[in-house]
DSSP file (Angstrom, degrees, kcal/mol; ACC not computed):
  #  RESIDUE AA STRUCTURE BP1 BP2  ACC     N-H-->O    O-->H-N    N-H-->O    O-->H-N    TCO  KAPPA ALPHA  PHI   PSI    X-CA   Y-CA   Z-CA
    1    1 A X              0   0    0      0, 0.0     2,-0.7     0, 0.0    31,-0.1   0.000 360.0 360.0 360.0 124.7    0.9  -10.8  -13.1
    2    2 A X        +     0   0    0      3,-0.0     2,-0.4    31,-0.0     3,-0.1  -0.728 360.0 169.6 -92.9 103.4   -1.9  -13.2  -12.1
    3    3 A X        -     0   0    0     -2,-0.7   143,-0.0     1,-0.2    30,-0.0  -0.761  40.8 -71.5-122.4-163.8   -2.7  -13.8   -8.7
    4    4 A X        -     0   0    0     -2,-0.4     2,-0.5     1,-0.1    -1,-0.2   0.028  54.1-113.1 -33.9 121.2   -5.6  -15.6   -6.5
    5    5 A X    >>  -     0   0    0      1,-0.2     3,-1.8     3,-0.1     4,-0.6  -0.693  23.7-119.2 -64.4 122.6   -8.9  -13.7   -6.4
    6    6 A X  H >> S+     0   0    0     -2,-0.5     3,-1.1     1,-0.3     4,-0.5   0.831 106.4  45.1 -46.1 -34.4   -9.7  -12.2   -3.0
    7    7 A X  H 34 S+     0   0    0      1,-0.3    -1,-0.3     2,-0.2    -2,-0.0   0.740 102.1  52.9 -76.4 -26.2  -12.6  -14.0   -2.9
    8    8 A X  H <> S+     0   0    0     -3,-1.8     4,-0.7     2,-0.2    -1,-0.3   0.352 111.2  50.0 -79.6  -1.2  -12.0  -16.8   -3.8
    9    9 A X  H X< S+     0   0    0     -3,-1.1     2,-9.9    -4,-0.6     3,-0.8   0.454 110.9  57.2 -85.3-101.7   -9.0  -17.0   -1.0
   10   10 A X  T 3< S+     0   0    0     -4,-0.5    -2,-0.2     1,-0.2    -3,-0.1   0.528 109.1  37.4  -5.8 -17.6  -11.5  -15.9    1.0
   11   11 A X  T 34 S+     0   0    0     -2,-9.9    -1,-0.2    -5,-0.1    -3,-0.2   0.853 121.7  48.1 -91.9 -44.4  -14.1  -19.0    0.2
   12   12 A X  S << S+     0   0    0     -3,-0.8    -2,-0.2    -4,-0.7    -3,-0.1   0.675 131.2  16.8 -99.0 -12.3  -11.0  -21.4    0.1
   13   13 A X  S >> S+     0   0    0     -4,-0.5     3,-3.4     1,-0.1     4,-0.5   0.379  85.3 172.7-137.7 -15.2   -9.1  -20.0    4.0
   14   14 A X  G >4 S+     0   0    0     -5,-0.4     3,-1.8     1,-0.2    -4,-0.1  -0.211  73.4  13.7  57.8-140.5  -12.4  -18.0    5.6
   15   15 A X  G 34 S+     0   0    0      1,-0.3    -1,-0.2     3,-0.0    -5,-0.0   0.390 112.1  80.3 -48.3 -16.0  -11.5  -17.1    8.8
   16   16 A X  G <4 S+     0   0    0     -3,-3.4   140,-0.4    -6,-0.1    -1,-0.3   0.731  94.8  56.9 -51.0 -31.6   -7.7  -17.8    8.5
   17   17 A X  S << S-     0   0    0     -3,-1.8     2,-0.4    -4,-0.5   138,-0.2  -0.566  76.7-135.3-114.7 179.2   -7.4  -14.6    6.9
   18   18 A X  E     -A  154   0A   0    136,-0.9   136,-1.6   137,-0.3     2,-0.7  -0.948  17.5-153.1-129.2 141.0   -8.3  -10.7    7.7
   19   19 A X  E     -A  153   0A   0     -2,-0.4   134,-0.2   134,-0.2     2,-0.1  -0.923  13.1-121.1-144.3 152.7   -9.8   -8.4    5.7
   20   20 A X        -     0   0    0    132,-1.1   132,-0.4    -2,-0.7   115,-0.1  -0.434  14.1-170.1 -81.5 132.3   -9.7   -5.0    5.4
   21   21 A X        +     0   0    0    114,-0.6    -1,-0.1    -2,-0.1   114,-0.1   0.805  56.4  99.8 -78.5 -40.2  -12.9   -2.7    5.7
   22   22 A X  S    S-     0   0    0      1,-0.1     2,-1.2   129,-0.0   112,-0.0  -0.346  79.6-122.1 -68.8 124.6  -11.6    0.8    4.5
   23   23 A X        -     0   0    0    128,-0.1    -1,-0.1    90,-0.1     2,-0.1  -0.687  32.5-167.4 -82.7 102.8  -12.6    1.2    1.2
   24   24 A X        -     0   0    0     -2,-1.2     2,-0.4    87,-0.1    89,-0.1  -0.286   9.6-141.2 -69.8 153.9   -9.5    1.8   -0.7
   25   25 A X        -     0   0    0     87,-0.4    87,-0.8    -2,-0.1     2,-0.6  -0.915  17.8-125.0-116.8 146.2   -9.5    3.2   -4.5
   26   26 A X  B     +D  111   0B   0     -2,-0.4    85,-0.2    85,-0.2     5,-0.1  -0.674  38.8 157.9-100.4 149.2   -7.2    2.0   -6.9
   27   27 A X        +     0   0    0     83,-4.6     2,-0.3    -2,-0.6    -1,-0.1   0.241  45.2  78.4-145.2  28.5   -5.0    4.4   -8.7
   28   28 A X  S    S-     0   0    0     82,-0.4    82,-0.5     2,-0.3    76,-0.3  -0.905  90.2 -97.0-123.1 173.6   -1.8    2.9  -10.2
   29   29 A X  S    S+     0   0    0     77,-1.4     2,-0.4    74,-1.0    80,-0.2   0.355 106.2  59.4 -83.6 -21.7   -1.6    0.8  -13.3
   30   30 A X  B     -e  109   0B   0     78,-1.2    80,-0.6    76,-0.4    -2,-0.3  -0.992  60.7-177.1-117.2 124.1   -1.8   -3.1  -11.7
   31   31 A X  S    S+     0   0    0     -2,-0.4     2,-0.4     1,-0.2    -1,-0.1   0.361  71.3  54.9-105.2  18.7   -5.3   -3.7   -9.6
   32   32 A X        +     0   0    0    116,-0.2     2,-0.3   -31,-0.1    -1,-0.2  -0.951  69.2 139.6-132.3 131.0   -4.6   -6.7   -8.6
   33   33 A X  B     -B  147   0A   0    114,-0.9   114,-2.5    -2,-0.4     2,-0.2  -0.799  20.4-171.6-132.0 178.1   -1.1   -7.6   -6.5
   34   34 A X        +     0   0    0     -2,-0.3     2,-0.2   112,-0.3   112,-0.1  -0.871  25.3 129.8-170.7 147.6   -0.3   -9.7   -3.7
   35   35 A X        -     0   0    0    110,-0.3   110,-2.4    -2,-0.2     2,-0.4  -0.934  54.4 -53.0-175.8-165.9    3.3   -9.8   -1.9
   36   36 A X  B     -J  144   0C   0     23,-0.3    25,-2.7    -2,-0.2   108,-0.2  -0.699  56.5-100.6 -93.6 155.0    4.7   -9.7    1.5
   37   37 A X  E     +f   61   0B   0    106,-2.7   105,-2.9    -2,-0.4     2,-0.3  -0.378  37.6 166.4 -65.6 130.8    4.2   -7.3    3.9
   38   38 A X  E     -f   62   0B   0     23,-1.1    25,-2.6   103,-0.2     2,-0.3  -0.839  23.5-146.6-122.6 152.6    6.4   -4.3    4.9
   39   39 A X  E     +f   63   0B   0     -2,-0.3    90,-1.6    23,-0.2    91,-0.8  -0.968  21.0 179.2-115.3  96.0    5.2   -1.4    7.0
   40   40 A X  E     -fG  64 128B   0     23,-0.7    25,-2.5    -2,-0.3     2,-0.3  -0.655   9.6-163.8-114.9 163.2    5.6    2.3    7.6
   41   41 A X  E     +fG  65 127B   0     86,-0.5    86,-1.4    23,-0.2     2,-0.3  -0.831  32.3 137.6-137.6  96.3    3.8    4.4   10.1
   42   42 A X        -     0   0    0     23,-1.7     2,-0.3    -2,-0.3    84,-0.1  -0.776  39.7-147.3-134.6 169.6    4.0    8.4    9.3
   43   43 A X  S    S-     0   0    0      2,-0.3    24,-0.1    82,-0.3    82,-0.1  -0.858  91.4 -15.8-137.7  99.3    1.1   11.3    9.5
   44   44 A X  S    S+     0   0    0     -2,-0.3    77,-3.2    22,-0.3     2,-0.4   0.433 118.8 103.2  97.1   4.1    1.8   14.2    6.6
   45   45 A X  B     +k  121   0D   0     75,-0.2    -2,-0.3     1,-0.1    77,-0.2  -0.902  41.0 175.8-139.7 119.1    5.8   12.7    6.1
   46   46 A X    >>  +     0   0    0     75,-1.4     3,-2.8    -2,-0.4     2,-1.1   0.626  46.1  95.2 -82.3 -28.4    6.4   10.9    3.6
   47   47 A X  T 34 S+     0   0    0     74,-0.6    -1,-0.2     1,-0.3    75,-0.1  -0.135  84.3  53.2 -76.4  44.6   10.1   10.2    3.6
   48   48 A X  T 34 S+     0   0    0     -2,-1.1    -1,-0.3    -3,-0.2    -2,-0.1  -0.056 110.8  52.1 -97.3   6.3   10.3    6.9    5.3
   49   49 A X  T <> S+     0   0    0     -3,-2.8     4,-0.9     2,-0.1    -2,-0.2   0.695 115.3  41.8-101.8 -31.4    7.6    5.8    2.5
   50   50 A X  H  X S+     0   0    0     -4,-0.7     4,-2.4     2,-0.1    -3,-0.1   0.887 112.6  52.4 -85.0 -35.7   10.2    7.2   -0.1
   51   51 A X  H  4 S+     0   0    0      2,-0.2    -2,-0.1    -5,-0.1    -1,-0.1   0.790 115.1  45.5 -26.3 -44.7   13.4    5.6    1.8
   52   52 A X  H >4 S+     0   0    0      1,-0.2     3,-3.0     2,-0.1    -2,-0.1   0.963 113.7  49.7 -88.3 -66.3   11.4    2.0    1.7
   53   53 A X  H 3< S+     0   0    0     -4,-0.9    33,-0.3     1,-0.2    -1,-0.2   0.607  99.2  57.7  25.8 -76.9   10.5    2.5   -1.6
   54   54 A X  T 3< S+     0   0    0     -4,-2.4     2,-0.3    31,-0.1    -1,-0.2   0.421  97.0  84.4 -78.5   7.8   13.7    3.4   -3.2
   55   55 A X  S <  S-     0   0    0     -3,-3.0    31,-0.1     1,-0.1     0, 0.0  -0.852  96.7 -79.0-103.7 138.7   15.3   -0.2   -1.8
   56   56 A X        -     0   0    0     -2,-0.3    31,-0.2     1,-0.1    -1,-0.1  -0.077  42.4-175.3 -37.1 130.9   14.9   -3.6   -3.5
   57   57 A X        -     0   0    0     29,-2.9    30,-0.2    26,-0.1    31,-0.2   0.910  19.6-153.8-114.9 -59.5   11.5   -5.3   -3.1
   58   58 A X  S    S-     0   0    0     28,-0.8    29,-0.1    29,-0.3    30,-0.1   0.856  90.6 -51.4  61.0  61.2   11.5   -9.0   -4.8
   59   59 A X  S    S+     0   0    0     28,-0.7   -23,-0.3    27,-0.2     2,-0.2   0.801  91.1 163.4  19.0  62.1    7.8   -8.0   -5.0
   60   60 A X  E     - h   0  88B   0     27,-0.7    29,-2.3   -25,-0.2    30,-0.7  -0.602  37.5-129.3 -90.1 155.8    7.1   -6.9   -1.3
   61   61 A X  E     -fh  37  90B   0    -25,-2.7   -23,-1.1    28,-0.2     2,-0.7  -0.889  21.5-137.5-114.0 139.2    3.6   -4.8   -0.9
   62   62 A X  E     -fh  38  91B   0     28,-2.9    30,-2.1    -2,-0.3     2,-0.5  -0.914  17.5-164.9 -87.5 126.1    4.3   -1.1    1.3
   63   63 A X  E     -fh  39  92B   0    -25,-2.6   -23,-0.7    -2,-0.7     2,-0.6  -0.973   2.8-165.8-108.9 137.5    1.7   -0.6    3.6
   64   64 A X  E     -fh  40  93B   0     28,-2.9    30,-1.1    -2,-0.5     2,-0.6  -0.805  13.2-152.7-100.8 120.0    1.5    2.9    5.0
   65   65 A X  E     +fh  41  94B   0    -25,-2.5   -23,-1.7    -2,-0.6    30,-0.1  -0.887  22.9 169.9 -84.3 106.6   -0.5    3.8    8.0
   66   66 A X        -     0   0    0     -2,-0.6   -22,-0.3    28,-0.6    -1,-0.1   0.442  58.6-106.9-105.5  -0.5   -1.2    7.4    7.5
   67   67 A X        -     0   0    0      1,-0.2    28,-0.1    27,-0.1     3,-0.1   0.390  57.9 -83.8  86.7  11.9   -3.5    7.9    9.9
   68   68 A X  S    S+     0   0    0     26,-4.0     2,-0.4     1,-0.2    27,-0.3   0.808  83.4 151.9  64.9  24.7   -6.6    8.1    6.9
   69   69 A X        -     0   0    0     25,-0.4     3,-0.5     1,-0.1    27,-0.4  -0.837  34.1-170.6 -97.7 144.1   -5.6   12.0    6.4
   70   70 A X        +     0   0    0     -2,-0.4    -1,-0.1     1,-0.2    25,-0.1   0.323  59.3  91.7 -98.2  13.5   -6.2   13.3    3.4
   71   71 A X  S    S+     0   0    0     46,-0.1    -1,-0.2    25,-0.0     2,-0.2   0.163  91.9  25.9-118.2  35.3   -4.6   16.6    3.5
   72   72 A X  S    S-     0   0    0     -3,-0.5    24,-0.5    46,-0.1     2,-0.3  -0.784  80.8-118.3-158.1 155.5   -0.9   15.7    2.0
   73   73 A X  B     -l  119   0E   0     45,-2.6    47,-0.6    43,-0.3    24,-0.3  -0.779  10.7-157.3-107.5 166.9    0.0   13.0   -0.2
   74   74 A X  S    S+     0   0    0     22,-2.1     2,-0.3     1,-0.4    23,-0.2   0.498  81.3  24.0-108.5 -15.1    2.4   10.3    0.9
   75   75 A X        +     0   0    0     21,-0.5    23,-1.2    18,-0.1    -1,-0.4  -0.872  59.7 178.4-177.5 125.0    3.4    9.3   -2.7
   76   76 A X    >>  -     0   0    0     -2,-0.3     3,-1.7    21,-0.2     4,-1.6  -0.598  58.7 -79.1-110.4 162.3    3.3   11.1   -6.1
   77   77 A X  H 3> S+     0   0    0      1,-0.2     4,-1.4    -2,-0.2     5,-0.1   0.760 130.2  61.0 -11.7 -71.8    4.6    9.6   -9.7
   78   78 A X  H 34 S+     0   0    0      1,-0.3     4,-0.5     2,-0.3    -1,-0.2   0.528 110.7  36.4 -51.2 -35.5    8.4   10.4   -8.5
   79   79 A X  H X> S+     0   0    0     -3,-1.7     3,-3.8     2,-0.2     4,-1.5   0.959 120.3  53.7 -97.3 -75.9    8.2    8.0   -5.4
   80   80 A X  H >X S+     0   0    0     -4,-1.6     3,-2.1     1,-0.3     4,-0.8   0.703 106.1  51.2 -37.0 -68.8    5.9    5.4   -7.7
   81   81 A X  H 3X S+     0   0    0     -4,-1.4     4,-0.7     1,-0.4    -1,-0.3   0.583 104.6  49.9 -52.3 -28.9    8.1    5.1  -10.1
   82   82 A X  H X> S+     0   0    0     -3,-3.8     4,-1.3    -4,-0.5     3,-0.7   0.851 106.8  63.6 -76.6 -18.1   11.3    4.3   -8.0
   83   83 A X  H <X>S+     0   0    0     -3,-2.1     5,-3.3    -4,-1.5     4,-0.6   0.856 103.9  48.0 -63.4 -40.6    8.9    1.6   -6.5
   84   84 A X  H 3<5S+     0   0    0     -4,-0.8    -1,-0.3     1,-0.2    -2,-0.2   0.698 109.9  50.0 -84.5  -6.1    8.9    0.1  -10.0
   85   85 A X  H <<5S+     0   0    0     -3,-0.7    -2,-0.2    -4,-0.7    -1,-0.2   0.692 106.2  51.6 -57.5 -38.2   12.3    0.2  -10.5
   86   86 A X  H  <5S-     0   0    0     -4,-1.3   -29,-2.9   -33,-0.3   -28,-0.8   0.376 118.6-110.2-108.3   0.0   13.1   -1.4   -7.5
   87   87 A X  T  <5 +     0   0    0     -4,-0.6   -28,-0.7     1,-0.3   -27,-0.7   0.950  55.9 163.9  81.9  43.9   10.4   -4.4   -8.4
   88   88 A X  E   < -h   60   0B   0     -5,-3.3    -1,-0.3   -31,-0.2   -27,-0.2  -0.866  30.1-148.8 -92.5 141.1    7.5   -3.5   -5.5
   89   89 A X  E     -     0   0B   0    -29,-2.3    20,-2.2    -2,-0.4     2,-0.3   0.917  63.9 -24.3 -71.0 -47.6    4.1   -5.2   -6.2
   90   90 A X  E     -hi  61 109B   0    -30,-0.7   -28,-2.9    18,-0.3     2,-0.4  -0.993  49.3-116.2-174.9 161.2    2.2   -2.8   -4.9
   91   91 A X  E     -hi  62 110B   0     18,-2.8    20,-3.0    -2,-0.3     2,-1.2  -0.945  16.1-173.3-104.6  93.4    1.2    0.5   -2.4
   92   92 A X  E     -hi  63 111B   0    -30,-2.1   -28,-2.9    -2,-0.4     2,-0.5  -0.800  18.6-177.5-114.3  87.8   -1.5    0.1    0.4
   93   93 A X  E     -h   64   0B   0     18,-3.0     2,-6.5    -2,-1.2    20,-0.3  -0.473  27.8-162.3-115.7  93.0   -1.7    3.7    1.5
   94   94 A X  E    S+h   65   0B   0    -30,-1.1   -26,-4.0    -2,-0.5   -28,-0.6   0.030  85.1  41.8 -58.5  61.8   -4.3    4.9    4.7
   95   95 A X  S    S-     0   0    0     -2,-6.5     2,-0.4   -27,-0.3   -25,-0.1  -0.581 104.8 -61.8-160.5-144.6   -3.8    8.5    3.3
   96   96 A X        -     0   0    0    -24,-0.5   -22,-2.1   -27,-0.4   -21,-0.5  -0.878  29.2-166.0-121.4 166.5   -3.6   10.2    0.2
   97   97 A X  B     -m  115   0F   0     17,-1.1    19,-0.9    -2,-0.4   -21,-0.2  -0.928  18.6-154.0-132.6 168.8   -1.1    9.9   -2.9
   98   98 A X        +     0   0    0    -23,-1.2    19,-0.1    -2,-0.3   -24,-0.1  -0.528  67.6  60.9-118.4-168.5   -1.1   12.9   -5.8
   99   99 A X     >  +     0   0    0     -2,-0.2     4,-2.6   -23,-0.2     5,-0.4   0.748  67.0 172.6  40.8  31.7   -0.1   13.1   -9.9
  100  100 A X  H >>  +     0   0    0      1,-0.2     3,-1.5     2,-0.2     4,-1.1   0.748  67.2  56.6 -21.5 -73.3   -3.1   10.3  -10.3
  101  101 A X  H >4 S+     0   0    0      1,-0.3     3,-3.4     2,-0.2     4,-0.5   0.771 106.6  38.9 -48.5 -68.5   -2.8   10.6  -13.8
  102  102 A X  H 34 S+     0   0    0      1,-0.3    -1,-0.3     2,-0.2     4,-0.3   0.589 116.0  59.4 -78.0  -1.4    0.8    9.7  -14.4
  103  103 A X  H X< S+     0   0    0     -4,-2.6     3,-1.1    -3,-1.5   -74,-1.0   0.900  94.8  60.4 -92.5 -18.1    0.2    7.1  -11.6
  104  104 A X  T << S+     0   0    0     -3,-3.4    -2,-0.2    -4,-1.1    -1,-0.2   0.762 100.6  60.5 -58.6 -35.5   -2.6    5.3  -13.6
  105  105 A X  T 3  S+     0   0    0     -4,-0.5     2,-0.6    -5,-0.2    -1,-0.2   0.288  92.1  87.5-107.9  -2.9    0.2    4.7  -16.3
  106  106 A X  S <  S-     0   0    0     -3,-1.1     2,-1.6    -4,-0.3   -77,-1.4  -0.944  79.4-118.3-142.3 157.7    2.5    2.6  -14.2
  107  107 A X  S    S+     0   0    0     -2,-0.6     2,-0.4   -78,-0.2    -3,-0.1  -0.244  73.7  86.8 -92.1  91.8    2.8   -0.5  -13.5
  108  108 A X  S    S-     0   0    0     -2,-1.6   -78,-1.2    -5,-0.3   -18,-0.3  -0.974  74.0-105.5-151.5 131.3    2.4   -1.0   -9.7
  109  109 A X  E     +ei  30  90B   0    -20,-2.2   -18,-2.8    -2,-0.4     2,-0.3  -0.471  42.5 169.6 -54.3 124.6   -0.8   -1.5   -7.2
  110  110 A X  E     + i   0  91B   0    -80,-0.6   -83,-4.6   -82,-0.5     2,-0.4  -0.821   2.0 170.0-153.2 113.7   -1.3    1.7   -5.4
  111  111 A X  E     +Di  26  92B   0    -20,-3.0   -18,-3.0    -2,-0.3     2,-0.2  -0.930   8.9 148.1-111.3 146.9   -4.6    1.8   -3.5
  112  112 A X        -     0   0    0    -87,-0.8     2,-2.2    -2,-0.4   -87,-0.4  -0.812  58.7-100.1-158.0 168.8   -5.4    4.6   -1.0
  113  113 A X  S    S-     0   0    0    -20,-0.3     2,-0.2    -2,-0.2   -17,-0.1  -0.154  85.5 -39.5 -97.6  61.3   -8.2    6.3    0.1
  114  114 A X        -     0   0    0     -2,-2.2   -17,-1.1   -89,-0.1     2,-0.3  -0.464  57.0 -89.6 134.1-170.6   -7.9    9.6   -2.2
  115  115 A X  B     +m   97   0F   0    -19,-0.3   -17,-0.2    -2,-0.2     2,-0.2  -0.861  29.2 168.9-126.1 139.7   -5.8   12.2   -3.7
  116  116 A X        -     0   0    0    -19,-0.9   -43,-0.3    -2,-0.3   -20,-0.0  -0.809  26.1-137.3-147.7 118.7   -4.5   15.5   -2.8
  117  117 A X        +     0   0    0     -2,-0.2     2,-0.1   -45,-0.1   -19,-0.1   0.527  66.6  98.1 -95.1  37.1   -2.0   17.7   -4.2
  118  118 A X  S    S-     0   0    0      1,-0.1   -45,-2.6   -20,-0.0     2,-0.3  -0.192  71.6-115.8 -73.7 160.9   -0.3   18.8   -1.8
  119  119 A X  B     -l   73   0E   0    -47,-0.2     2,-0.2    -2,-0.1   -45,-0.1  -0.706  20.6-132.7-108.3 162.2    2.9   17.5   -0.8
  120  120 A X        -     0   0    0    -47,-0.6   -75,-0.2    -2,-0.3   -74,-0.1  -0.615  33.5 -86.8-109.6 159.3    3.6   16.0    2.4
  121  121 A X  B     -k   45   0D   0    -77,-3.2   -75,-1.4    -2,-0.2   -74,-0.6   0.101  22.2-150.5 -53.3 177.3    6.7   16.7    4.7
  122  122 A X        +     0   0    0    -77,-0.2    -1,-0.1   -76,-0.2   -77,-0.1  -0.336  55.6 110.6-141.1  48.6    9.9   15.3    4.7
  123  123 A X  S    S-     0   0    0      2,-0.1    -1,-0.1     0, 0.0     3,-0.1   0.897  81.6-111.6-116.5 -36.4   11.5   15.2    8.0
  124  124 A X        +     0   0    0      1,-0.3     2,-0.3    -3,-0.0   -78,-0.0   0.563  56.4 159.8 113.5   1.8   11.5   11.6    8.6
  125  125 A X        +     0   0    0    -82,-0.1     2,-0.3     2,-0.1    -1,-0.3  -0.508  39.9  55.0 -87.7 104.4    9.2   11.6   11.3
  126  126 A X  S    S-     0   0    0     -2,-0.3     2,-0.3   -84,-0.1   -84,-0.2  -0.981  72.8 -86.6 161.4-159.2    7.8    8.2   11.6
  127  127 A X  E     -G   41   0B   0    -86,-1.4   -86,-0.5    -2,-0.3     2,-0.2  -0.789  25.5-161.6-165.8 126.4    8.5    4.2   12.1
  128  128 A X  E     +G   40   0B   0     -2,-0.3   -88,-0.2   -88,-0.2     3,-0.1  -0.665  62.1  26.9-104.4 176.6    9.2    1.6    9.8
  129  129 A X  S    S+     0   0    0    -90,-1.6     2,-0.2     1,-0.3    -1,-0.2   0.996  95.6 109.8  63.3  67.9    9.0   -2.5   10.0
  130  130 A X  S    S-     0   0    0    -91,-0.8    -1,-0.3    -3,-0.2     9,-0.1  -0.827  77.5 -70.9-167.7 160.4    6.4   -2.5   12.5
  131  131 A X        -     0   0    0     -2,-0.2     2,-0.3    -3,-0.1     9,-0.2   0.149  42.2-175.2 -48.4 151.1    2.9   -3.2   12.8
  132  132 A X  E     -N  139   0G   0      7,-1.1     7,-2.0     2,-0.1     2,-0.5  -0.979   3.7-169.3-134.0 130.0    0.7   -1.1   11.2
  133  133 A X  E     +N  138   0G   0     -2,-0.3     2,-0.3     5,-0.2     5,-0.2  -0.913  22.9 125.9-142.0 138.4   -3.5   -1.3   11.4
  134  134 A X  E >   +N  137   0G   0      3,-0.6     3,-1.4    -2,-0.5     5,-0.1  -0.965  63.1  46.5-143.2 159.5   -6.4    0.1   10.0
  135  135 A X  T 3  S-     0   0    0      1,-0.3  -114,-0.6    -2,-0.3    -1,-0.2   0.936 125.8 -69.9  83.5  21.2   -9.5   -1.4    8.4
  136  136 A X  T 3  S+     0   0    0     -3,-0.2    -1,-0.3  -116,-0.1     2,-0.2   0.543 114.8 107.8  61.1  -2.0   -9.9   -4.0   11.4
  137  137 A X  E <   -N  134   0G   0     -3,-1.4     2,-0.6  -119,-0.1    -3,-0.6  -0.832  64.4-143.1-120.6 140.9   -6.5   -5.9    9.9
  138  138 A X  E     -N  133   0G   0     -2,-0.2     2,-0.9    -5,-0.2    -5,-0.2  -0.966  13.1-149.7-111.6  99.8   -3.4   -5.7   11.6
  139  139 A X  E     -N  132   0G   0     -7,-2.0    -7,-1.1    -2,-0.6     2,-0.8  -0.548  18.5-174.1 -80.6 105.4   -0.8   -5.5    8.9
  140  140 A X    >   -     0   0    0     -2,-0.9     3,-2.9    -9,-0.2  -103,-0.2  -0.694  35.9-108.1 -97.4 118.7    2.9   -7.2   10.3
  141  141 A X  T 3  S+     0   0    0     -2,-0.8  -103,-0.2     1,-0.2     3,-0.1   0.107 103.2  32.6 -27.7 138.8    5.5   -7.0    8.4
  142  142 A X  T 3  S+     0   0    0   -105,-2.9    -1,-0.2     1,-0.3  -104,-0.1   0.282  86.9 110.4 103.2 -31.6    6.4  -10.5    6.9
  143  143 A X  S <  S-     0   0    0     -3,-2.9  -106,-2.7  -106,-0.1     2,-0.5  -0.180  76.1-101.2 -73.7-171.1    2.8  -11.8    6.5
  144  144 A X  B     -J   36   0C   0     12,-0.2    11,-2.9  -108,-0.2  -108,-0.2  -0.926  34.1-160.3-120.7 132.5    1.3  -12.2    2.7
  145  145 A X  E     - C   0 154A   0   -110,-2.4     2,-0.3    -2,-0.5  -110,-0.3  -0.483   7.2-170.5 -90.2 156.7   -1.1   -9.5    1.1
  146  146 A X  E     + C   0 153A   0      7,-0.7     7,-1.4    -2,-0.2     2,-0.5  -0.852   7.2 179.8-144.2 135.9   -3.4   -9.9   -1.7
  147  147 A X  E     +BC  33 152A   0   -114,-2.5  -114,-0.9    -2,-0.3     2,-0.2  -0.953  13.8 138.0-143.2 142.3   -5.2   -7.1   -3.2
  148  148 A X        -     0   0    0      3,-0.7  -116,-0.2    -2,-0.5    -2,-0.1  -0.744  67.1 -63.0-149.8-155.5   -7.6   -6.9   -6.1
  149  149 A X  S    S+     0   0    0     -2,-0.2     3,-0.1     1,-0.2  -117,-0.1   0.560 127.5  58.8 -68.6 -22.4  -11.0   -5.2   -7.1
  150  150 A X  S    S-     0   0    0      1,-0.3     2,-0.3     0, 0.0    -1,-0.2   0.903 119.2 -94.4 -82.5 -39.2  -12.8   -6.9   -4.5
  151  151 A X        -     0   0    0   -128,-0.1    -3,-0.7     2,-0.0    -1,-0.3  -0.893  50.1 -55.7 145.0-171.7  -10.6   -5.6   -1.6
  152  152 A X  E     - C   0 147A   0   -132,-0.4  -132,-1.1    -2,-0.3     2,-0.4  -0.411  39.0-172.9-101.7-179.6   -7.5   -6.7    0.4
  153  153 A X  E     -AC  19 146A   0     -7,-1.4    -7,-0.7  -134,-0.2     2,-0.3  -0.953   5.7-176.5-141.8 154.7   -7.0   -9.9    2.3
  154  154 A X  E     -AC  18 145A   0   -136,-1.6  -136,-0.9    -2,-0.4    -9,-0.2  -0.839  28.7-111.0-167.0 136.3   -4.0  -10.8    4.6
  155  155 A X        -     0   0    0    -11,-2.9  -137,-0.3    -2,-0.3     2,-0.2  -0.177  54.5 -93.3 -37.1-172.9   -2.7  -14.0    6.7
  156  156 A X              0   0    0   -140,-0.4   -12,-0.2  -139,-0.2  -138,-0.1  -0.353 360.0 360.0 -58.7 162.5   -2.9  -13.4   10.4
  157  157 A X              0   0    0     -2,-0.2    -2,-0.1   -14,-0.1   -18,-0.0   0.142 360.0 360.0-101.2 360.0   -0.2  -12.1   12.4
């Protein structure tokens, strides 16, 4: 899938757009996606990130607000892989995800800022389809994403 280089949206829309500061790493098999926005907001529980996930995308990007902690992951292979069933472009997660390897191998954007392998709770604990922000960008559900090697970009709210 081809889309717009961030940077080059960025030359052609400037100020129009927000862009995110936290330097994300990419660790799933596509590094460049772009889709619309959906949102979860959890700290160290992951199952409203596997919940969104496991629902039909028509190539929507999750972004997870995780609060940047690195000391559970929010989303392993198990979780990626229903994300590629279910036809998500890509994973924006301000946390950690685990099973790097096997995440490398499939075909989905999954950026976040490092790996751990521990696993994260599961109580449910959280809120989706609402703003989420880190990185100076305030991600709202419904806006458009783009993500590549350069970083991410997103309309305005």
């Amino acid at each position: 899938m081809s889309v717009a280089s961030t940077a080059d949206l960025w030359d052609e829309h400037g100020e129009a757009l927000q862009s995110c500061s936290v330097q994300l790493r990419h660790f799933g098999g596509r590094t460049s996606f772009s889709g619309v926005v959906s949102a979860v907001l959890c700290h160290r529980d992951n199952a409203l990130v596997k919940a969104a996930l496991a629902e039909p995308a028509e190539g929507r990007v999750l972004v997870v607000d995780g609060g940047g902690s690195l000391e559970s992951a929010l989303m392993g292979d198990l979780v990626a892989a229903s994300a590629v069933a279910q036809g998500w472009a890509g994973v924006v997660i301000h946390g950690a995800v685990r099973d790097v390897a096997a995440l490398r191998e499939l075909p989905v954007g999954a950026l976040a800022l490092g790996s751990n392998p521990r696993k994260s709770a599961k109580s449910g604990v959280g809120e989706r389809d609402v703003p989420v922000a880190f990185g100076g960008v305030e991600f709202v559900p419904g806006q458009r994403l783009w993500a590549d090697e350069d970083g991410i970009v997103t309309t305005r709210p």
